[in-house]
C-alpha positions in Angstrom: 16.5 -51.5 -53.1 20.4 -52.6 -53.9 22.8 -51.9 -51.1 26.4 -52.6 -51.6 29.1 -54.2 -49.3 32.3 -51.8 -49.3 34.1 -54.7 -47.5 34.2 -56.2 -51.0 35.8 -52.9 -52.5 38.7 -53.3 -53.3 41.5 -50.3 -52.6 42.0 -48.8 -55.9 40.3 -46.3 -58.3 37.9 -47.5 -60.4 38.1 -45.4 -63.7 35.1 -44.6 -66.2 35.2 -42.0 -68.5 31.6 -39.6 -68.5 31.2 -36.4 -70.3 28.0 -35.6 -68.9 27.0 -32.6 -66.0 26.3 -36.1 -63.6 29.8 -37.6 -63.6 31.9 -37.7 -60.8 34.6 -39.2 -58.6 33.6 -40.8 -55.1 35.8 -40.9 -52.0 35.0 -43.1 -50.0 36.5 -44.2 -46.2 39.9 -45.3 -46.5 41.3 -45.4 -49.9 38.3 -46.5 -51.5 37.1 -45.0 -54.7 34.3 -45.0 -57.4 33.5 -43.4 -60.4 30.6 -43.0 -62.4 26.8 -40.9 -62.5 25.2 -39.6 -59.7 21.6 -39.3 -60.0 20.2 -38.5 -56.6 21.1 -37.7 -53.3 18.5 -38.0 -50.4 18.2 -35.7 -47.3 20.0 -38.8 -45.2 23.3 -38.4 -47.6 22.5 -41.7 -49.6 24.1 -41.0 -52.9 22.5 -42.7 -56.0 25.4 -44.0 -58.0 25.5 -45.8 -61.7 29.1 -47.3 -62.0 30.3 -49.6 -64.7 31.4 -52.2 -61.9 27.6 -52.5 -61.3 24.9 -53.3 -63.8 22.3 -51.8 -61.1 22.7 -48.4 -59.5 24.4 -48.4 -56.0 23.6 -47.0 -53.2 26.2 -45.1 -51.1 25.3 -44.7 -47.9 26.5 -41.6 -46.4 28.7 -42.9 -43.5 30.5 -44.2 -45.8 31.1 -41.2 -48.2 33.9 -38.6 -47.6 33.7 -36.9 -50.7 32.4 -36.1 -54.3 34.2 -34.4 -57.3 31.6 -33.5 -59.7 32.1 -33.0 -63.4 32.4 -30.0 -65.1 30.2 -30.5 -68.6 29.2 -27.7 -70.7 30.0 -23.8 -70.0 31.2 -22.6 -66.8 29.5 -19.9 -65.4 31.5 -16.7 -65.4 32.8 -16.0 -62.1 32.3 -12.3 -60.6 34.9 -9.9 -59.4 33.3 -9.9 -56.0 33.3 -12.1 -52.6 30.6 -12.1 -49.6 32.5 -13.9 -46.4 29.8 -14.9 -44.0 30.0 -14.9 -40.4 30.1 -18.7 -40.7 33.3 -18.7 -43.0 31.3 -19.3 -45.9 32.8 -17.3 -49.3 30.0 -17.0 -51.9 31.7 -15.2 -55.5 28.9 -12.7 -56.0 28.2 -8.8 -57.3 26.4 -7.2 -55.1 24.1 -4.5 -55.8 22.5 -2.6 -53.2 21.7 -2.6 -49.9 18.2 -1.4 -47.8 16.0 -2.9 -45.0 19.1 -4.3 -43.1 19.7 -6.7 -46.0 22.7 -6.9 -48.7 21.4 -7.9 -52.0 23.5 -9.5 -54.4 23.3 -11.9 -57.9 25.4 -15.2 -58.0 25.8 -17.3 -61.2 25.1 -20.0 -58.9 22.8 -19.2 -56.4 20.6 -16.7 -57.9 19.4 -13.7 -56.4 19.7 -13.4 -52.6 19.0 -11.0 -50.0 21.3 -11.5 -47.3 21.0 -10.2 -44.0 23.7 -7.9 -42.9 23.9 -9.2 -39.6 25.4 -12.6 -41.6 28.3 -10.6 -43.3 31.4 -10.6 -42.2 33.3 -9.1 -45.1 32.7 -7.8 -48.7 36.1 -8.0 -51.3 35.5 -5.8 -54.5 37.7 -6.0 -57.7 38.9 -9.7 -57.5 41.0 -10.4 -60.5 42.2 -13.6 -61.7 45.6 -14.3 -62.3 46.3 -14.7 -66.5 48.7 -17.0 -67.5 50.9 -14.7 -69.7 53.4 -18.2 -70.0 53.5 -21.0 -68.6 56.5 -23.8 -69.2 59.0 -24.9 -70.6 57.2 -27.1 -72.9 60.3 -27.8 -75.8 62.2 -25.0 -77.8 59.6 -23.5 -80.0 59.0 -19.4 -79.3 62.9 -19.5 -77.8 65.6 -17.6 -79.7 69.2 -18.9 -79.6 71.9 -16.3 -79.6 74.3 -17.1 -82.1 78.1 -17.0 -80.2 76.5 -19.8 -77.8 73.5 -21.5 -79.8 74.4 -25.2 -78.0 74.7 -24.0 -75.3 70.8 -24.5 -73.9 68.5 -27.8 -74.6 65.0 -28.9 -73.6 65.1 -31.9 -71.4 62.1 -33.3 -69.7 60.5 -30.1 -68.6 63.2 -27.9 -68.6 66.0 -26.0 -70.1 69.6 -27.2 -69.4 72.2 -25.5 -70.1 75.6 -27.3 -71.4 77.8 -24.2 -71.4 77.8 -20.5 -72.3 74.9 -19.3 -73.8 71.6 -17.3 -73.9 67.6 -18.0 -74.9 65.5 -15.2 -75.1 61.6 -14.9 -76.0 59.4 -12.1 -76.6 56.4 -13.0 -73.9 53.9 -9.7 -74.0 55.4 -8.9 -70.3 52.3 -6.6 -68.9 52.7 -3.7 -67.1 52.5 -5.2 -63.5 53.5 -9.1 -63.9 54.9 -11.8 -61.4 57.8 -13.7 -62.7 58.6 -17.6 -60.9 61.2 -19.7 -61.8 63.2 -22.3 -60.3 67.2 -22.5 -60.2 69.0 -25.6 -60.4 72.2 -26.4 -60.4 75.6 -29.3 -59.8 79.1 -27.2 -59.2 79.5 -23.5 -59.6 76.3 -21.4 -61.2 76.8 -18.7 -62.8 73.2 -17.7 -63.7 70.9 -14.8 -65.2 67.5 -14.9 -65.8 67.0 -10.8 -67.4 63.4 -9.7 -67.5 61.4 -6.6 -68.9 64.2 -6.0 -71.7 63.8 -4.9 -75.3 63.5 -7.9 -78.1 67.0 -6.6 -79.7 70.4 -5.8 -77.5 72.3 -3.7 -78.4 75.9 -2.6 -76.8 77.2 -3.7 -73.5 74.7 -2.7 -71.3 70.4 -2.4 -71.4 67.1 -1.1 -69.7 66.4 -4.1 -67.8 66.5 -6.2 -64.7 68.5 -9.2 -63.9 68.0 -11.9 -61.3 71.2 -13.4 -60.8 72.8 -16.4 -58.8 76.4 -16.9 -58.5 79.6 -17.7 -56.4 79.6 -14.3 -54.5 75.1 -14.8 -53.8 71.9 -14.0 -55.5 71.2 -10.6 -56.3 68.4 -8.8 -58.2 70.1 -5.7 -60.4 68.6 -3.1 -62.3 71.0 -2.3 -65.9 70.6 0.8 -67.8 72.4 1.6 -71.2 73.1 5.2 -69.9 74.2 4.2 -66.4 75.9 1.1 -64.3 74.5 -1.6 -63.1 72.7 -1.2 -59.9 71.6 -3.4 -57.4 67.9 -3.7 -56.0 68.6 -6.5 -53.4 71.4 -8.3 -52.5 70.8 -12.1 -50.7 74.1 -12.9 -48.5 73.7 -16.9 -49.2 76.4 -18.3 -51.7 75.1 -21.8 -53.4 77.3 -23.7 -50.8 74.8 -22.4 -48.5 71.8 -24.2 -50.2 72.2 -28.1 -49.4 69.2 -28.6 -52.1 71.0 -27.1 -54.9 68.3 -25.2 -56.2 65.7 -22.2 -55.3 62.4 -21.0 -56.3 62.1 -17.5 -56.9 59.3 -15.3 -57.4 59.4 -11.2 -58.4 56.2 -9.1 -58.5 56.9 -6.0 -60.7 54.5 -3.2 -60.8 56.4 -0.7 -63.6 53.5 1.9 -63.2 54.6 2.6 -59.7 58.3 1.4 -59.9 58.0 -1.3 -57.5 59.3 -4.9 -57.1 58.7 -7.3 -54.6 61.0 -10.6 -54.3 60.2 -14.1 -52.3 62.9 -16.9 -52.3 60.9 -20.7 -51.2 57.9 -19.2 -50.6 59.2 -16.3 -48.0 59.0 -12.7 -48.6 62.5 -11.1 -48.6 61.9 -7.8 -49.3 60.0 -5.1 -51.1 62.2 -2.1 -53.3 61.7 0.8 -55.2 63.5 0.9 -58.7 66.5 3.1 -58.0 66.4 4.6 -62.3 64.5 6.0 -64.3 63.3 5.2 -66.6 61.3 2.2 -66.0 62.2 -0.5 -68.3 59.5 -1.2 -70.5 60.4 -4.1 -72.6 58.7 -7.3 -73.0 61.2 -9.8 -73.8 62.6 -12.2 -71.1 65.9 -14.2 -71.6 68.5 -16.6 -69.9 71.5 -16.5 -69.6 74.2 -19.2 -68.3 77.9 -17.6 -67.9 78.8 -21.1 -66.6 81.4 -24.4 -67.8 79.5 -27.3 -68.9 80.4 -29.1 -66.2 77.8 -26.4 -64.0 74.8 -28.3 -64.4 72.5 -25.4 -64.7 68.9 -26.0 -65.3 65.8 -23.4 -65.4 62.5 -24.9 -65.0 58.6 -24.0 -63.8 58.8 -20.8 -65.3 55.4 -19.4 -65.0 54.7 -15.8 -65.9 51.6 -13.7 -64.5 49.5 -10.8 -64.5 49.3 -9.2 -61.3 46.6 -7.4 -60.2 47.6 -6.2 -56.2 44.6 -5.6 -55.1 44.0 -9.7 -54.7 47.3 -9.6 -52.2 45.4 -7.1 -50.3 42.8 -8.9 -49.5 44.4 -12.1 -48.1 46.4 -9.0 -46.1 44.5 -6.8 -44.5 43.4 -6.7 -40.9 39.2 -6.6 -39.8 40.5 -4.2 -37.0 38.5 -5.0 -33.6 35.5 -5.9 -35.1 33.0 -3.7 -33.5 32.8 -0.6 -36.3 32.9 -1.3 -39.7 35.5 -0.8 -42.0 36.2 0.4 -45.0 39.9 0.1 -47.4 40.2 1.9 -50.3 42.2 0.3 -53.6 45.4 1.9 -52.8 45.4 0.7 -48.7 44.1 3.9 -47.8 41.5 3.3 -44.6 38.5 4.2 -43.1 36.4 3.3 -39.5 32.7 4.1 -39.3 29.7 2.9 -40.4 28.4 1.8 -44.3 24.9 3.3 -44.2 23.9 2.2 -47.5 24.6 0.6 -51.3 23.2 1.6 -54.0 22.7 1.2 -58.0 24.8 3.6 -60.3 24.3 2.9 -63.7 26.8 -0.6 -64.2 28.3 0.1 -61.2 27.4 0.5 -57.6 28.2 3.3 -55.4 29.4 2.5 -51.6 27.7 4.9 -48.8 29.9 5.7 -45.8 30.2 7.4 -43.0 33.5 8.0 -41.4 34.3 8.8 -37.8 36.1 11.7 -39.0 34.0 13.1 -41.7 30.8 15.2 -41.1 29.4 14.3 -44.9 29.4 10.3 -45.6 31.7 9.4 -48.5 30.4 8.2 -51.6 32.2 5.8 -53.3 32.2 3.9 -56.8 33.0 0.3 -56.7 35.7 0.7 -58.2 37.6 2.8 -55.7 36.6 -0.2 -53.0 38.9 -3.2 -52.0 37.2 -4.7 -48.8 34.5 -3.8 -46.7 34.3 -5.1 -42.8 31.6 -5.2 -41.3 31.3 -4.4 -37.5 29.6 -6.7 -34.3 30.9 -10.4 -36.2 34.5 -10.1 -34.9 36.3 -13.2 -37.0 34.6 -15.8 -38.6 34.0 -19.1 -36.7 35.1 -21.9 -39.4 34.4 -24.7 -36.2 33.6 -28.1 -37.7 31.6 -29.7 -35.0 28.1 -28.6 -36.3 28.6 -31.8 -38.8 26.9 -31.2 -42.1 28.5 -30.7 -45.9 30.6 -28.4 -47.1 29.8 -27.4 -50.8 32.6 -26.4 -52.9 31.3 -23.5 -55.5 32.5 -23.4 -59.1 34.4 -20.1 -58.9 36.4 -20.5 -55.9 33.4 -20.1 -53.2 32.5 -22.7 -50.3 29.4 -22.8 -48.0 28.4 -25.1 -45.0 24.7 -26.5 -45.2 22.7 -29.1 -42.6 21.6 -31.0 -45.6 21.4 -31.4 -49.3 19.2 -33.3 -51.7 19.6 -34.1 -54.9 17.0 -34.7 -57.4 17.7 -34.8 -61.2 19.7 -31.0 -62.1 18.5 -29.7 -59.0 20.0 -28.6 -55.8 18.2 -28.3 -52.6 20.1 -27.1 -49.4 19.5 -26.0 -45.9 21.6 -23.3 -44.8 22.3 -22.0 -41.0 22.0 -18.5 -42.0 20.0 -18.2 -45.5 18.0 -21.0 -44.7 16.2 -22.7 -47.9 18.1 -22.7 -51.1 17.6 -24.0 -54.3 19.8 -23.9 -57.5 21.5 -26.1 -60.2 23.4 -28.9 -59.7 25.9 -27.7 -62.5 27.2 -24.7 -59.6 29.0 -27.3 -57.4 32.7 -28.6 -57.8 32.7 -30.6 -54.4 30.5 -31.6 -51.9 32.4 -33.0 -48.7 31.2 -34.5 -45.2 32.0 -32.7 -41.9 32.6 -35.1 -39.7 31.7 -34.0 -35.9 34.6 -34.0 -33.6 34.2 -35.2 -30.5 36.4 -32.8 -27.5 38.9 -34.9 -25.7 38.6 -35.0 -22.0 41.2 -32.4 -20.3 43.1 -34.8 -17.6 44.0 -32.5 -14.6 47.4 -32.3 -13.5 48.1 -34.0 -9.9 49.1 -32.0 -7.3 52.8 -32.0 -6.0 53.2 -32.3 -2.4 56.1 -30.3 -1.1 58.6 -32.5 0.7 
């Protein structure tokens, strides 16, 4: 058996390129890495590893291991709409179907079928929607539309748009009906700075259904325009660009135009949310910018990324378990319920959600698809401690679980976990495997008396 010195190693990545479901990248202690096939993994953590720095396989011991990126050959499984959170802080991407005999059984692309035991669950999150990229860039000035009085006026340059004097781009995107909108601001001396969203592809007189985010001497502002009314502001931000040492700011809008509502975060913080003060909604799908600004400005747009927004996501990284000890129930629109889930059953493709509320004689039946979360009562909040030790496997569709050990033998996976217990699946499931290394509680020094003088 080949054992291999990591004092020789030195610290730098060693690159291969492997298209097979075995490659993967090895972090080791320090800044040590390796990459190459894994073809085993033992219950101790020694990871079988043919590298091309080695004509024989090495063997990695697992002290030595922090973590492992595996490759992603062939198809990706599709990832369900649905999360289990267990008490543990695990997050397993699942669709559940039913539930009976204290157990809540669900199917996993991953794991298989599994009959989980309710007193495990912490949570269930129904109707989890990935983001779609509606646009992402910019990437050069194909898809853009110059406007003729000011066609110089914009360029491409090195992943983004700078703008050189008076001018406007504009691009027909497909804006959906609820979309979030980022985009980052730059600028030298004195912007003067529009980027108009939700507008028809052709503009016609002075004014249009549409909204503008806008940053200039006198602040930033969002404003909603009309062609039969004035312009109106949603939010006004009291900072003028003197204010902003960086010279630049990220911006992000949420716009639902079914309900009228917009949402605005500058940096990452949430300003405000607002109601669209007209009607009606703008309903166009064009974007454009627009620089009002001297040459001298140094204006610059870049990171625009485009989204569709499905809310019901947001309410799940928001919403509140309550005190832990009934269970709990939130509808798609927020609405709320305490009492007890008494059952889950099959209904056709969908599955219909059993509950009894505190304030209802009759339990409520309810499809799937009028469900966002589900909390269930006697966990309280999960514990996520790390000084159980053990691996922490990171699931291909955004899931994670905790296991006491993990062997590896050709394409398959076998795993102890705390609360399923014996699991076995394919190796082709996992993105990450990474050690949890025990932590070990620092003594509490008491504080010496003062004597009183």
């Amino acid at each position: 058996m080949q054992s291999f010195s990591f004092q020789r190693l030195p610290a730098m990545i060693l690159c291969m390129s492997a298209s097979s479901a075995m490659a993967a990248d090895v972090s080791l202690k320090g800044e040590a890495k390796l990459s190459g096939e894994i073809t085993g993994m033992t219950v101790d953590g020694t990871i079988t590893l043919i590298s091309p720095i080695s004509e024989k396989a090495l063997l990695l011991s697992a002290d030595q291991v922090e973590r492992v990126a595996f490759g992603n050959a062939g198809k990706s499984p599709e990832i369900p709409d649905q999360r289990i959170e267990l008490s543990n802080g695990d997050t397993l991407p699942v669709r559940v179907t039913s539930m009976d005999a204290g157990f809540i059984n669900a199917e996993s692309p991953v794991l298989g079928n599994l009959a989980i035991p309710r007193d495990a669950v912490s949570s269930l999150q129904l109707g989890i929607v990935p983001k779609r990229v509606v646009y992402s860039g910019p990437k050069g000035m194909e898809g853009w539309r110059r406007d003729e009085s000011g066609s110089q006026a914009w360029n491409y340059e090195n992943g983004r748009f700078l703008a050189t004097g008076q001018g406007t781009l504009t691009r027909d995107v497909g804006l959906p009906g609820k979309f979030i909108l980022k985009f980052t601001f730059g600028w030298q001396n004195h912007p003067n700075f529009q980027f108009c969203f939700a507008q028809p592809p052709v503009l016609e007189g002075a004014m249009h259904d549409r909204y503008v985010a806008e940053i200039s001497g006198l602040g930033f502002g969002v404003f909603r325009e009309s062609k039969d009314r004035m312009r109106t502001p949603v939010m006004l931000l009291a900072r003028s660009p003197d204010q902003i040492a960086k010279r630049s700011m990220e911006v992000e809008i949420r716009v639902d135009r079914t309900r009228g509502l917009l949402e605005l975060h500058i940096d990452g913080e949430l300003e405000g949310r607002y109601t669209d003060p007209l009607e009606p909604i703008p309903g166009g799908a064009c974007v454009s910018i627009v620089s009002n600004a001297s040459r001298d400005s140094g204006q610059n747009v870049r990171n625009i990324t485009i989204l569709d927004w499905d809310d019901r996501g947001d309410r799940h990284r928001s919403e509140e378990r309550g005190n832990g000890k009934a269970d709990s129930l939130i509808g798609r629109y927020g609405e709320r319920f305490g009492g007890k889930l008494e059952g889950i059953r099959a209904n056709g493709a969908s599955t219909v959600y059993v509950f009894k509320s505190d304030f209802q004689k009759e339990p409520l039946e309810l499809p799937e698809e009028e469900v966002s979360t589900l909390f269930l009562g006697g966990q309280g909040k999960p514990s996520k401690s790390g000084n159980a030790g053990g691996l922490i496997l990171g699931l291909r569709g955004q899931g994670s679980m905790r296991v006491s050990s993990c062997v590896l033998e050709g394409d398959s996976l076998k795993v102890e976990h705390p609360l399923l217990g014996p699991l076995e699946f394919g190796r082709g499931g996992i993105a990450s495997l990474e050690r949890i290394r025990i932590t070990k509680a620092k003594p509490v020094t008491k504080a010496k008396p003062v004597n009183d003088r």
